[in-house]
TORLUM-627778 format. One record per residue: residue number from 0; chain; x, y, z of N, C-alpha, C in turn. Coordinates in steps of 0.1 Angstrom, whole numbers, plus 5000, padded with zeros to 4 digits. Layout:
BEGIN
NODE  num  cadena   nxx   nyy   nzz  caxx  cayy  cazz   cxx   cyy   czz
NODE  NUM       A     X     Y     Z     X     Y     Z     X     Y     Z
...
//
This chain:
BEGIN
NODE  num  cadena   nxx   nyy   nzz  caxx  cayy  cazz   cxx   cyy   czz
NODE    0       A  4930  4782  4354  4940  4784  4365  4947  4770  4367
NODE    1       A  4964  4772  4367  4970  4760  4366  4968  4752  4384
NODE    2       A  4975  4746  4386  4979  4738  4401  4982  4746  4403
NODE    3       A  4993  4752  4404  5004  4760  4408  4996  4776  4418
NODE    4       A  4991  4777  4403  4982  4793  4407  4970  4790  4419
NODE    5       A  4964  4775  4419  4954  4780  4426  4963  4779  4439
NODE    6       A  4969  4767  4442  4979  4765  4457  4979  4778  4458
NODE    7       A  4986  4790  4449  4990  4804  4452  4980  4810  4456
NODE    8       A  4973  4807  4451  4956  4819  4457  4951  4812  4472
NODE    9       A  4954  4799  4472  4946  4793  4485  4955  4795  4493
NODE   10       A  4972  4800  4494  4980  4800  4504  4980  4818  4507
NODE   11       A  4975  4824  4496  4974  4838  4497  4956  4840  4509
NODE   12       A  4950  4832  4504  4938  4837  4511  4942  4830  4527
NODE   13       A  4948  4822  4531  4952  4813  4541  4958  4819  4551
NODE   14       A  4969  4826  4549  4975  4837  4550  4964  4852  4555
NODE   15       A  4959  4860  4545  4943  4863  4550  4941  4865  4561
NODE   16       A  4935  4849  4562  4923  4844  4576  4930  4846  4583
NODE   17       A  4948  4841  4586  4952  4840  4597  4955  4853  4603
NODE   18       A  4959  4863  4594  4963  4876  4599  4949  4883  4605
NODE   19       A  4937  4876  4597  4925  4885  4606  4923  4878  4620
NODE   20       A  4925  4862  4619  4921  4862  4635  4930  4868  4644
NODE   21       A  4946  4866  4640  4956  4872  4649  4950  4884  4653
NODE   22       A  4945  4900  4639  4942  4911  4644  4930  4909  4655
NODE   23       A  4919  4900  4652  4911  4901  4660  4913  4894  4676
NODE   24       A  4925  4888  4673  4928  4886  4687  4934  4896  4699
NODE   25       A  4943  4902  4691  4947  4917  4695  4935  4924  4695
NODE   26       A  4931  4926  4688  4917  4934  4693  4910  4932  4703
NODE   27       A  4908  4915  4703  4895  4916  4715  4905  4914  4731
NODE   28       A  4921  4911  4729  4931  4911  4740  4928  4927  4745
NODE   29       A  4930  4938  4737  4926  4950  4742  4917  4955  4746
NODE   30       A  4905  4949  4743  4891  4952  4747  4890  4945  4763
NODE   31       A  4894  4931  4765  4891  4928  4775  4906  4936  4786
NODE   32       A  4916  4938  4780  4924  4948  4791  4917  4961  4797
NODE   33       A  4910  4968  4784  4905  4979  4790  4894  4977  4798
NODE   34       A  4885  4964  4799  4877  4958  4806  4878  4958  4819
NODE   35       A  4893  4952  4818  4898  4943  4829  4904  4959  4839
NODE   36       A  4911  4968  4831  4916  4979  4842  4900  4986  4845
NODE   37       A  4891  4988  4837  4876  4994  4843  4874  4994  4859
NODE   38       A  4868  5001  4864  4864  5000  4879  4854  4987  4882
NODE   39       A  4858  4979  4885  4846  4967  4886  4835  4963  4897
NODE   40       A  4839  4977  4905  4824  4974  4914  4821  4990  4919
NODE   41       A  4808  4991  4926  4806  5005  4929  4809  5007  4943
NODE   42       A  4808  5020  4946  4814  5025  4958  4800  5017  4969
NODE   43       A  4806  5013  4980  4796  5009  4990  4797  5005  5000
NODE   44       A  4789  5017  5009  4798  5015  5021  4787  5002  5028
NODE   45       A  4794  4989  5037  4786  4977  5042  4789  4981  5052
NODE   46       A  4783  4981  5062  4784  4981  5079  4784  4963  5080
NODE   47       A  4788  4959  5091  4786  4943  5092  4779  4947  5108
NODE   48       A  4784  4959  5113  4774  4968  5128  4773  4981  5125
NODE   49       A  4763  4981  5132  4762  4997  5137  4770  5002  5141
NODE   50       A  4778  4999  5150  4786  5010  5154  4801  5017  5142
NODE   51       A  4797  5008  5130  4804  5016  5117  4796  5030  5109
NODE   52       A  4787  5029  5117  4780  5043  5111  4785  5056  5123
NODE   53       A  4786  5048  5129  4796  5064  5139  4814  5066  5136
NODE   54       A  4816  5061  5127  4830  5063  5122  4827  5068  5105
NODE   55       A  4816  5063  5098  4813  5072  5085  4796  5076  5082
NODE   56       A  4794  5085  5074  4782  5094  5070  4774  5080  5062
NODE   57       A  4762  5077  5063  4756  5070  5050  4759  5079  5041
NODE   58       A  4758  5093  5039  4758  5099  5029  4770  5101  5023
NODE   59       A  4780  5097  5027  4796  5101  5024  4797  5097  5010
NODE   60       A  4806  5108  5002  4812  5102  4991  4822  5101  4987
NODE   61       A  4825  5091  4981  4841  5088  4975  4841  5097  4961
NODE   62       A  4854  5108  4966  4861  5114  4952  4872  5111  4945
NODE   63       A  4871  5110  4933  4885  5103  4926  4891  5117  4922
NODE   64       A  4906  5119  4933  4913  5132  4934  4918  5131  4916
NODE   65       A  4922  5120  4913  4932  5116  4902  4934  5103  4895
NODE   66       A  4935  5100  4884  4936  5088  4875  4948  5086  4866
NODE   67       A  4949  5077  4864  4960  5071  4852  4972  5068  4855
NODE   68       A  4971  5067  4865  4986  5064  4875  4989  5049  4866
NODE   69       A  5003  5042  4871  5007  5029  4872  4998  5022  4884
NODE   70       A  5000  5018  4892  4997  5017  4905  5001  5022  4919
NODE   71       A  4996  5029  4925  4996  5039  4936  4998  5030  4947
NODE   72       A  5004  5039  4956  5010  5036  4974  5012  5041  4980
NODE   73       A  5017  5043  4993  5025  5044  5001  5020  5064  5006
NODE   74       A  5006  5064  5006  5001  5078  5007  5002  5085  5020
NODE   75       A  5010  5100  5019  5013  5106  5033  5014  5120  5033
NODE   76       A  5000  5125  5038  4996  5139  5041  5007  5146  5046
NODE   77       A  5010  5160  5042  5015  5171  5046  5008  5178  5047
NODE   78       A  5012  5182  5061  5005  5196  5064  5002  5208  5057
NODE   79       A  5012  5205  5049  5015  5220  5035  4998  5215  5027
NODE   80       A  4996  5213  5027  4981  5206  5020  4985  5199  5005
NODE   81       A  4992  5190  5010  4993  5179  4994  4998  5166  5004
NODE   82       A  4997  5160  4992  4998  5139  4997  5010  5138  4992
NODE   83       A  5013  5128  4999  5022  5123  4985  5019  5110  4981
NODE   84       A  5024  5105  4968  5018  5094  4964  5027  5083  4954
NODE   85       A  5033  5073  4964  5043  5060  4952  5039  5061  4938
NODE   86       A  5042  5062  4928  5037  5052  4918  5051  5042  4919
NODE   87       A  5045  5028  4918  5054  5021  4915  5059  5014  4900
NODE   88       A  5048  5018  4891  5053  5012  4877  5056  5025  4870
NODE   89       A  5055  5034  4870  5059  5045  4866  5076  5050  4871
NODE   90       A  5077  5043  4887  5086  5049  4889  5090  5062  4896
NODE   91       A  5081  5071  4900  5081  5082  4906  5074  5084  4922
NODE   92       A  5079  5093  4929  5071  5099  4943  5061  5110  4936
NODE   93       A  5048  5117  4941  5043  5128  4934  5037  5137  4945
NODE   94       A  5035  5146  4947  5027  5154  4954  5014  5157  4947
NODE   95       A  5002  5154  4956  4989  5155  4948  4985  5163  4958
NODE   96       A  4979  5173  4950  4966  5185  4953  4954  5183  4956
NODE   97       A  4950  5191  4965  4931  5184  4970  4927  5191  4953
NODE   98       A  4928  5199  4946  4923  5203  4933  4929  5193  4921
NODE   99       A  4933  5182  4923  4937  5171  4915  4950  5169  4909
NODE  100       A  4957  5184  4911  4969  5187  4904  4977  5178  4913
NODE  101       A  4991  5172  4901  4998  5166  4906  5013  5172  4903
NODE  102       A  5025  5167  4909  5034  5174  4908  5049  5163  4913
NODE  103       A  5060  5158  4904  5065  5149  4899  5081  5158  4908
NODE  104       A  5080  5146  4921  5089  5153  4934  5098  5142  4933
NODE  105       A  5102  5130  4924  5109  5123  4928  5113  5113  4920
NODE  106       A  5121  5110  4910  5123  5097  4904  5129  5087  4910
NODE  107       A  5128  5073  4911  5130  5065  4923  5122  5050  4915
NODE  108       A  5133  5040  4916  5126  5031  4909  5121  5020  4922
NODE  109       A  5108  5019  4920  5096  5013  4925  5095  5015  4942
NODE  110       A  5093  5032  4939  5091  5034  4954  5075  5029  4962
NODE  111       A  5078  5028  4975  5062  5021  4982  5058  5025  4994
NODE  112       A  5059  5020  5006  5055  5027  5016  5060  5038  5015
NODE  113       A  5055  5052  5023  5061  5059  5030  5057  5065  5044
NODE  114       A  5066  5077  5050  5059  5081  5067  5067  5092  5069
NODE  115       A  5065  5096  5074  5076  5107  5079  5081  5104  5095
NODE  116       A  5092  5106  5096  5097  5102  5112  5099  5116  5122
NODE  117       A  5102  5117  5133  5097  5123  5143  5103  5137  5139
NODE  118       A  5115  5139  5129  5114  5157  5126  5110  5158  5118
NODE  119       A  5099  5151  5109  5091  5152  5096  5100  5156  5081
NODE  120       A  5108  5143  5084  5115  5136  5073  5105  5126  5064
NODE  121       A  5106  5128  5051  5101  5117  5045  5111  5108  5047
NODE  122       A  5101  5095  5044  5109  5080  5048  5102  5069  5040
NODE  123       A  5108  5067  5029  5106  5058  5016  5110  5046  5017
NODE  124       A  5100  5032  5016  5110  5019  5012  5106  5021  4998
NODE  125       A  5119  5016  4992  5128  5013  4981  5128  5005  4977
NODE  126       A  5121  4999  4971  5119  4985  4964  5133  4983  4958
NODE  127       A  5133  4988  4952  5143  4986  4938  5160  4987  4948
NODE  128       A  5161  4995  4952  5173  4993  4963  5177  4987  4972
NODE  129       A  5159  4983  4975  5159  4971  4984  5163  4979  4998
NODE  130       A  5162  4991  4999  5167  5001  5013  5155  5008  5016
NODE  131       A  5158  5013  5030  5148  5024  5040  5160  5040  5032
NODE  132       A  5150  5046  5029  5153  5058  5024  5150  5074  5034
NODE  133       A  5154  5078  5034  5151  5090  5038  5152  5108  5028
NODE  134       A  5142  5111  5029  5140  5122  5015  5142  5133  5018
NODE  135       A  5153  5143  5015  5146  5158  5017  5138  5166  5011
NODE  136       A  5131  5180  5014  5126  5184  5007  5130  5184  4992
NODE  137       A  5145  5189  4990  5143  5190  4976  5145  5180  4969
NODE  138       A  5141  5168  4970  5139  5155  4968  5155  5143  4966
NODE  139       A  5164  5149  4971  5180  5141  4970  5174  5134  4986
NODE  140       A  5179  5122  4981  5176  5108  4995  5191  5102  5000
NODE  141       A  5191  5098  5010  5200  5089  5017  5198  5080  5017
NODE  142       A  5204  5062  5020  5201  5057  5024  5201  5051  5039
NODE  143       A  5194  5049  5045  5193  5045  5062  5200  5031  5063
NODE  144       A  5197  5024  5056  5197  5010  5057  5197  5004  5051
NODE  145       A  5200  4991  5044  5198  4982  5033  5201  4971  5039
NODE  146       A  5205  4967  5049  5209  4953  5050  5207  4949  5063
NODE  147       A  5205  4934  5067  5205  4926  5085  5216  4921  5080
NODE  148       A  5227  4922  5093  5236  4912  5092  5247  4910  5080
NODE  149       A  5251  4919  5075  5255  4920  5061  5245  4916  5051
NODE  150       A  5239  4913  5052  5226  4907  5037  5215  4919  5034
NODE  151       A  5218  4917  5023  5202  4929  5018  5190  4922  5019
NODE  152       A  5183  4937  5024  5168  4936  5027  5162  4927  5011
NODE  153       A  5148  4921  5015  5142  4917  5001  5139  4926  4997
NODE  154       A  5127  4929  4997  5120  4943  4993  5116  4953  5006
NODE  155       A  5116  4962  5015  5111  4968  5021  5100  4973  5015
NODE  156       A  5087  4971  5022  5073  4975  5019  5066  4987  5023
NODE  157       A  5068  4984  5036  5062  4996  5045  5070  5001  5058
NODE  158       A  5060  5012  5061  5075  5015  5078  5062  5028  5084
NODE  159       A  5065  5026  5094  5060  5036  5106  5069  5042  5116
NODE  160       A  5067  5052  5120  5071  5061  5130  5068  5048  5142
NODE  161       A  5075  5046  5158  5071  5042  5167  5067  5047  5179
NODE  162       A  5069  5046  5185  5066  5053  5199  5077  5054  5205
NODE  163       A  5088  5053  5206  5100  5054  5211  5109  5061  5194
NODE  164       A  5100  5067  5188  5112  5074  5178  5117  5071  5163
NODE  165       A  5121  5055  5165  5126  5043  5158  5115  5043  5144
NODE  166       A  5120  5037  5137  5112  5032  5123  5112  5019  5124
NODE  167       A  5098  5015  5122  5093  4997  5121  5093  4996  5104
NODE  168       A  5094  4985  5099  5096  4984  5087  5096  4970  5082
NODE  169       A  5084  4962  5075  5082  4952  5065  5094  4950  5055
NODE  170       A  5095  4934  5055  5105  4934  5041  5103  4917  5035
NODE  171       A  5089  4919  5031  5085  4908  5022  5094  4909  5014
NODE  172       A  5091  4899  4999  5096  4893  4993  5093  4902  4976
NODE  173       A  5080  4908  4979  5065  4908  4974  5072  4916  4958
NODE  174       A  5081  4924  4959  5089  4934  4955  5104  4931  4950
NODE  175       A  5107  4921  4953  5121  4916  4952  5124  4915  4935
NODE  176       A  5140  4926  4934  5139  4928  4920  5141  4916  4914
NODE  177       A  5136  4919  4899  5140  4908  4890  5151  4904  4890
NODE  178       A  5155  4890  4890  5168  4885  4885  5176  4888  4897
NODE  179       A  5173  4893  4908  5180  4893  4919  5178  4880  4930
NODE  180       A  5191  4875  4936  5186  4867  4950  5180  4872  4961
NODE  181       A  5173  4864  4968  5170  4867  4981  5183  4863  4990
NODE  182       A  5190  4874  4996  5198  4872  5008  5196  4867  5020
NODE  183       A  5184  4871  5027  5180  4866  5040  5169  4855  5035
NODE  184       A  5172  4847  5043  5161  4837  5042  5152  4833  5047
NODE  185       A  5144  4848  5051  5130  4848  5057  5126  4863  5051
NODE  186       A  5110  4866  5060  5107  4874  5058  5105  4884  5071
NODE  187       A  5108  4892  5067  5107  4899  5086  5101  4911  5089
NODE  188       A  5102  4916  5100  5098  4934  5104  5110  4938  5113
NODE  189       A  5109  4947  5107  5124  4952  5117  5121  4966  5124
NODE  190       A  5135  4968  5132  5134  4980  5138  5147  4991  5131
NODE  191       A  5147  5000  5131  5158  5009  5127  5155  5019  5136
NODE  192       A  5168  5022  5143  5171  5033  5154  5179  5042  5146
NODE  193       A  5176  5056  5154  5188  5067  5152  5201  5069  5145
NODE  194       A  5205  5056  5151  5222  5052  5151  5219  5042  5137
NODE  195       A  5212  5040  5134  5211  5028  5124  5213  5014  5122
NODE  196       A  5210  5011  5135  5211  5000  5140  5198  4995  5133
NODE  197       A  5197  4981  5132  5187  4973  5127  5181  4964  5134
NODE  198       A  5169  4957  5139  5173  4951  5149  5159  4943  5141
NODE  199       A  5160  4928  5143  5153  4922  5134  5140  4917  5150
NODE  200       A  5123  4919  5145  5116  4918  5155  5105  4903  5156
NODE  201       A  5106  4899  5139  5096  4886  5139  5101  4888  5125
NODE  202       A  5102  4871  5128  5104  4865  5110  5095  4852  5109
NODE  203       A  5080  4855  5118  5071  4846  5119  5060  4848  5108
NODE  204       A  5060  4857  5096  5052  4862  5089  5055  4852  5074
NODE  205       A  5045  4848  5068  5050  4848  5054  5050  4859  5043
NODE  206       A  5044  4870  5044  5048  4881  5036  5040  4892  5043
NODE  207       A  5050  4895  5057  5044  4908  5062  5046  4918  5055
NODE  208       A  5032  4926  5054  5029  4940  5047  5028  4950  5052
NODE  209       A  5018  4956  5054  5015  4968  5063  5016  4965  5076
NODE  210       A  5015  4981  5083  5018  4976  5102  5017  4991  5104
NODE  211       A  5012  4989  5116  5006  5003  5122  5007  5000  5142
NODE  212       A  5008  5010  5145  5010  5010  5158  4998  5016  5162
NODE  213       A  4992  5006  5177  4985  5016  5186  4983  5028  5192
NODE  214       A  4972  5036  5193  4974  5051  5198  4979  5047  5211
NODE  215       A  4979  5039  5221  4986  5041  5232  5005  5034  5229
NODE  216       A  5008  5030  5221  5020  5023  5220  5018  5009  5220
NODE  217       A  5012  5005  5228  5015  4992  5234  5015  4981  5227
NODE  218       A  5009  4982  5212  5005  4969  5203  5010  4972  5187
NODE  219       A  5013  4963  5185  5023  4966  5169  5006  4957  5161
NODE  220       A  5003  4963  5147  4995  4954  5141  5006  4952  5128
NODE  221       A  5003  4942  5122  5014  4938  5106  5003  4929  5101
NODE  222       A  4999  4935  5091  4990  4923  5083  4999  4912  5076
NODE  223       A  4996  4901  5071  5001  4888  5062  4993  4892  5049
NODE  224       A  4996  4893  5037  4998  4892  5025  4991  4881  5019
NODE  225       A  5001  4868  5022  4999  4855  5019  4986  4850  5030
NODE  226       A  4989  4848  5040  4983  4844  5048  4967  4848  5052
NODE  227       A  4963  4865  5044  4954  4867  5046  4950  4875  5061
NODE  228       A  4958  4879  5071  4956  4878  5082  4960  4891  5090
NODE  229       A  4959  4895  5099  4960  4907  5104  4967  4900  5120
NODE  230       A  4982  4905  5119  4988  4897  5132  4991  4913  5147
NODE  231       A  4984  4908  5157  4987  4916  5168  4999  4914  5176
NODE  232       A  5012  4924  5185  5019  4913  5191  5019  4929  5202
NODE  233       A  5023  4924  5213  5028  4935  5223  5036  4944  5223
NODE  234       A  5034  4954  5222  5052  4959  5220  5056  4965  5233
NODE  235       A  5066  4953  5243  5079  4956  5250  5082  4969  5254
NODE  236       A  5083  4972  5267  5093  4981  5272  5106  4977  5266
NODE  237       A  5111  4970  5262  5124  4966  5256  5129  4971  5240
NODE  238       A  5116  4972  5239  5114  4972  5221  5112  4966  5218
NODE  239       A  5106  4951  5219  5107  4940  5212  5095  4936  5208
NODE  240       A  5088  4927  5202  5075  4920  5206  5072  4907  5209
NODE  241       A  5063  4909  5217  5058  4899  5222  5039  4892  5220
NODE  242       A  5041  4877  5223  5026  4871  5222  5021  4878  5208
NODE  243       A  5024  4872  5200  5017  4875  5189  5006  4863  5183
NODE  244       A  4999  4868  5179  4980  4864  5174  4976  4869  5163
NODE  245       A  4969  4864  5157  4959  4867  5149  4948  4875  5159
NODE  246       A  4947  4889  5147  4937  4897  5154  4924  4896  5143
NODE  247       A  4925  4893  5131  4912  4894  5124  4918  4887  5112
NODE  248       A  4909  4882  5105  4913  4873  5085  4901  4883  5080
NODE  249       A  4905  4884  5065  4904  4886  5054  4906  4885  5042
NODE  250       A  4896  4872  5044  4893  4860  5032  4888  4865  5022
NODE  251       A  4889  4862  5013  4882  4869  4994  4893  4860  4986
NODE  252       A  4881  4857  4972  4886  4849  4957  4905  4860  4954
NODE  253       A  4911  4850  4944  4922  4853  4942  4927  4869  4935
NODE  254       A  4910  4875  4930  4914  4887  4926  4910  4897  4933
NODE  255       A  4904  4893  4942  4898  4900  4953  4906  4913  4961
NODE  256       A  4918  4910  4964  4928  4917  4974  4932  4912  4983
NODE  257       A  4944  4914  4986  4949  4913  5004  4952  4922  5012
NODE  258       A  4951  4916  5025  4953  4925  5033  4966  4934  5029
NODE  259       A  4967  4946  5030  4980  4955  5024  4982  4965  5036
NODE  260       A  4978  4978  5027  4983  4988  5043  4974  4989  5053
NODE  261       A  4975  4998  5065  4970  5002  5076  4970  5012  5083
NODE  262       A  4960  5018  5084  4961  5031  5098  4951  5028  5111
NODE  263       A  4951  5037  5116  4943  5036  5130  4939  5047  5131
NODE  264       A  4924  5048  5138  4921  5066  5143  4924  5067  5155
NODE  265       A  4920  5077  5164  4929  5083  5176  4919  5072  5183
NODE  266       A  4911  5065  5183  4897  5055  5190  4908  5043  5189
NODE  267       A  4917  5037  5181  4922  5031  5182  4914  5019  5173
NODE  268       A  4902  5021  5162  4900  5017  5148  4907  5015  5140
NODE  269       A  4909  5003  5132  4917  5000  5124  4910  5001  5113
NODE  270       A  4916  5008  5100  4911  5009  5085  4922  5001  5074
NODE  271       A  4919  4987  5070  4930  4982  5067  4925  4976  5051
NODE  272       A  4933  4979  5045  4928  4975  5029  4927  4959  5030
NODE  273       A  4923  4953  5020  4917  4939  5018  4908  4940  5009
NODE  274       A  4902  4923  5001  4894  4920  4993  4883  4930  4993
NODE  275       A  4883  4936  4979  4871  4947  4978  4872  4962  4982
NODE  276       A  4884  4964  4990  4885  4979  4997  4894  4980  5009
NODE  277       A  4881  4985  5014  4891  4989  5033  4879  4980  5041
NODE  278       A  4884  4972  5053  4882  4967  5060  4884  4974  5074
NODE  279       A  4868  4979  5083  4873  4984  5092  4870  4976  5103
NODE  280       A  4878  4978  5110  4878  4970  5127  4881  4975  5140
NODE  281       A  4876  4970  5151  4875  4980  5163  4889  4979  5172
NODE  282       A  4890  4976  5181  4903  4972  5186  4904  4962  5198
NODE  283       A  4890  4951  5193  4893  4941  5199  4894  4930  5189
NODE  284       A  4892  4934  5178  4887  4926  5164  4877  4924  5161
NODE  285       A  4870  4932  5161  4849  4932  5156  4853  4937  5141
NODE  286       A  4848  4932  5133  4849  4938  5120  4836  4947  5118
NODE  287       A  4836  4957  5119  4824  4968  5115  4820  4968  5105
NODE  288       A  4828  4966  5093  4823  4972  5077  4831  4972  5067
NODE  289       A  4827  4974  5056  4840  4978  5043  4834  4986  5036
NODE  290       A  4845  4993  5032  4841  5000  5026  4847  4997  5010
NODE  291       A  4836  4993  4999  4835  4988  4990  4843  4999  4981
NODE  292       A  4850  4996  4969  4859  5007  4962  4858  5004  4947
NODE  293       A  4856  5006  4939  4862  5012  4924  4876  5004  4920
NODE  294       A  4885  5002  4928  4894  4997  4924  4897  4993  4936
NODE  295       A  4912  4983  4936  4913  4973  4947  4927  4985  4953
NODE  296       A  4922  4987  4964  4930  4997  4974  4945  4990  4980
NODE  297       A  4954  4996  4981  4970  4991  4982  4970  4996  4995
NODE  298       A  4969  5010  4998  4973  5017  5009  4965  5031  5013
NODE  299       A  4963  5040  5022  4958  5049  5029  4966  5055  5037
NODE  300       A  4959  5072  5041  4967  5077  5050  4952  5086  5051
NODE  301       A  4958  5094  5069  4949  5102  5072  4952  5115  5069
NODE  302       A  4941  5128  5062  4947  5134  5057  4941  5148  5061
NODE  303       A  4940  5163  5054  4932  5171  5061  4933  5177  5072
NODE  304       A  4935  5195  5077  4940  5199  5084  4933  5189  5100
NODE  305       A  4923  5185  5101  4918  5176  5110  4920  5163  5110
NODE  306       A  4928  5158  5098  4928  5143  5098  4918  5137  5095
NODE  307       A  4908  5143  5094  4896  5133  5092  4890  5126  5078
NODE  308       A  4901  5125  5065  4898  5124  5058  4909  5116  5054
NODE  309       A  4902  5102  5047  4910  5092  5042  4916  5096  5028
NODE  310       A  4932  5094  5024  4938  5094  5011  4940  5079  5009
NODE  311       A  4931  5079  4999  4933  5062  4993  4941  5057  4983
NODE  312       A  4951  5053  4980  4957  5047  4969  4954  5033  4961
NODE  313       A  4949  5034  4951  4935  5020  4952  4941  5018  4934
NODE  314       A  4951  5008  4932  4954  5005  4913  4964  5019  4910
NODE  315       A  4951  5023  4895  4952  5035  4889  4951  5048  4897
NODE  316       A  4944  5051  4905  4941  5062  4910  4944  5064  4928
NODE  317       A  4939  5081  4930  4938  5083  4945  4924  5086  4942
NODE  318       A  4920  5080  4958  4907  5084  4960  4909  5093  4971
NODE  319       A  4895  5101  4976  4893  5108  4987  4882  5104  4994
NODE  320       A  4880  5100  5008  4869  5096  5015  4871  5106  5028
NODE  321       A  4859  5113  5031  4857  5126  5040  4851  5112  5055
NODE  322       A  4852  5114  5064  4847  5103  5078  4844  5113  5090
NODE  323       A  4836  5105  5098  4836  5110  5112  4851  5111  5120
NODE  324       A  4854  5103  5118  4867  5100  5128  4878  5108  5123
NODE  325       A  4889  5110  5133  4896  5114  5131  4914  5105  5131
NODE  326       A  4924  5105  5125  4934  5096  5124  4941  5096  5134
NODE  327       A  4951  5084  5145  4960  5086  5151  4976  5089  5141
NODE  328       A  4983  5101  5141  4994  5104  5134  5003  5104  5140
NODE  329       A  5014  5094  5140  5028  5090  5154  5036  5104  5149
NODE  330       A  5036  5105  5142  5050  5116  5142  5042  5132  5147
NODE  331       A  5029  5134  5145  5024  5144  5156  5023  5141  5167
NODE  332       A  5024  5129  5175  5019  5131  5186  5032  5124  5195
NODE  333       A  5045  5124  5189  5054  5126  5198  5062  5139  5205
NODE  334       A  5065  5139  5217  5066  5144  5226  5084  5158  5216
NODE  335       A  5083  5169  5213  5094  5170  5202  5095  5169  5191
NODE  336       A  5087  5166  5183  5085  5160  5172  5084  5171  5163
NODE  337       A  5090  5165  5151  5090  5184  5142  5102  5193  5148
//
């Protein structure tokens, strides 16, 4: 074999090797993806007290309604007996079945929170529009709102019914489309009235997320994102809020979770996602327990002709968790409503 030929055989075999580590790097890149989306811990419910065993069964179990999603959100019982459920990488709203069936009510790019407001309207934030949406049944939307002050929202996250009627509404950053500016130069919670007024309530957050109101009115909660934290503030005869605090943290490593959504039961218990699951707490701030998950949970709603049963939106999938307790639900329990 001349010079020539062997160079040719040692750049042919050279060549070879490289294409097998490249495959094997793709290969073992996919192995540890499918690793990596696996469920990485088991279901477990921790009390941190006793008095978290009078809000769930030791025996209770977690059912996985449904799988394969993009990543799930913004989950909101109908009475008709279905959820509904964000996907946001997918792109769609969906109605899920207690029998696992699902059903494709909405194309909508990177929908997230949702609620229904006091005539049991759905009520979508709109990532991708960066607006508070409103949905009818046969799934054509409006928009409510898109902007403070002439400027568009960042992302709108989440939103609740209030106690005076109104929609409260998050608008982190968290969602902000690609390649787009931030117009406001904060991050805030707002109010939106009837009239469509906007009315901006605290831009003391670094990436307020979820927010839930107390069963008597009186206390707005909004968790921090960034910050890890769960903020309490008064809510005004005015509308406004007031004296705001830290009501509880929820500290965990960087893949752990943040604090995200929130509900409350009619006790005025908080069930609020964070590192490892749902984080429940009483309504002075005692942390009771977590409840440990399969996947890292986004959001919940209460669900079941009694409410007594958690819809979880946790990654890939919805879960189902059966409880003692029962949910506080603002848009039933206003005065006209419906």
């Amino acid at each position: 074999m001349n010079n020539e030929s062997a160079l040719g055989t040692l750049h042919l075999r050279s060549m070879r090797s490289v294409c097998l580590v490249v495959l094997c790097a793709i290969l073992s890149f996919a192995l540890f993806r499918v690793r990596a989306e696996a469920p990485r811990r088991a279901f477990v419910l921790k009390a941190a007290s006793p008095r978290f065993w009078g809000l769930l069964d030791h025996t209770a179990k977690l059912e996985v309604l449904e799988s394969g999603f993009g990543f799930t959100e913004g989950p909101v019982w109908d009475p008709a007996g279905f959820v509904y459920v964000s996907d946001e990488e997918t792109n769609k709203i969906y109605r899920m079945y207690p029998d696992g069936s699902k059903q494709e009510f909405l194309s909508l790019g990177d929908p997230d929170g949702n609620t229904y407001d006091a005539q049991h309207r759905l009520i979508d934030c709109a990532s991708l529009l960066r607006a508070i949406i409103q949905i009818d049944r046969h799934g054509k939307y409006q928009i409510l709102a898109d902007r403070y002050n002439g400027k568009r929202f960042n992302s709108p996250n989440d939103v609740v019914l209030g106690p005076d009627g109104a929609l409260y509404f998050t608008d982190p950053t968290l969602d902000l489309p690609k390649g787009e500016a931030q117009e406001i130069p904060f991050q805030g919670v707002y109010r939106l009235d009837a009239n469509g007024h906007v009315q901006l309530l605290t831009r003391d957050l670094a990436q307020p997320n979820g927010l839930a109101f107390s069963p008597d009115g009186k206390h707005l909660y909004v968790d921090d994102s960034e910050r890890r934290n769960i903020m309490v503030f008064d809510f005004t005869a005015q509308k406004t809020l007031a004296n705001g605090r830290i009501f509880g943290e929820e500290p965990g490593g960087k893949q752990d979770g943040v604090p995200d959504g929130m509900k409350l039961d009619r006790s005025g218990n908080l069930f609020v996602t964070g590192p490892s699951g749902i984080w429940v707490w009483d309504n002075r701030g005692h942390h009771l327990g977590t409840i440990v998950l399969p996947e890292q949970a986004a959001n919940l709603a209460w669900g079941d002709p009694d409410y007594s049963t958690l819809y979880i939106t946790a990654t890939t999938s919805v879960y189902r968790l059966h409880t003692k307790s029962h949910g506080f639900i603002p848009y039933d329990s206003l005065p006209n409503s419906r």
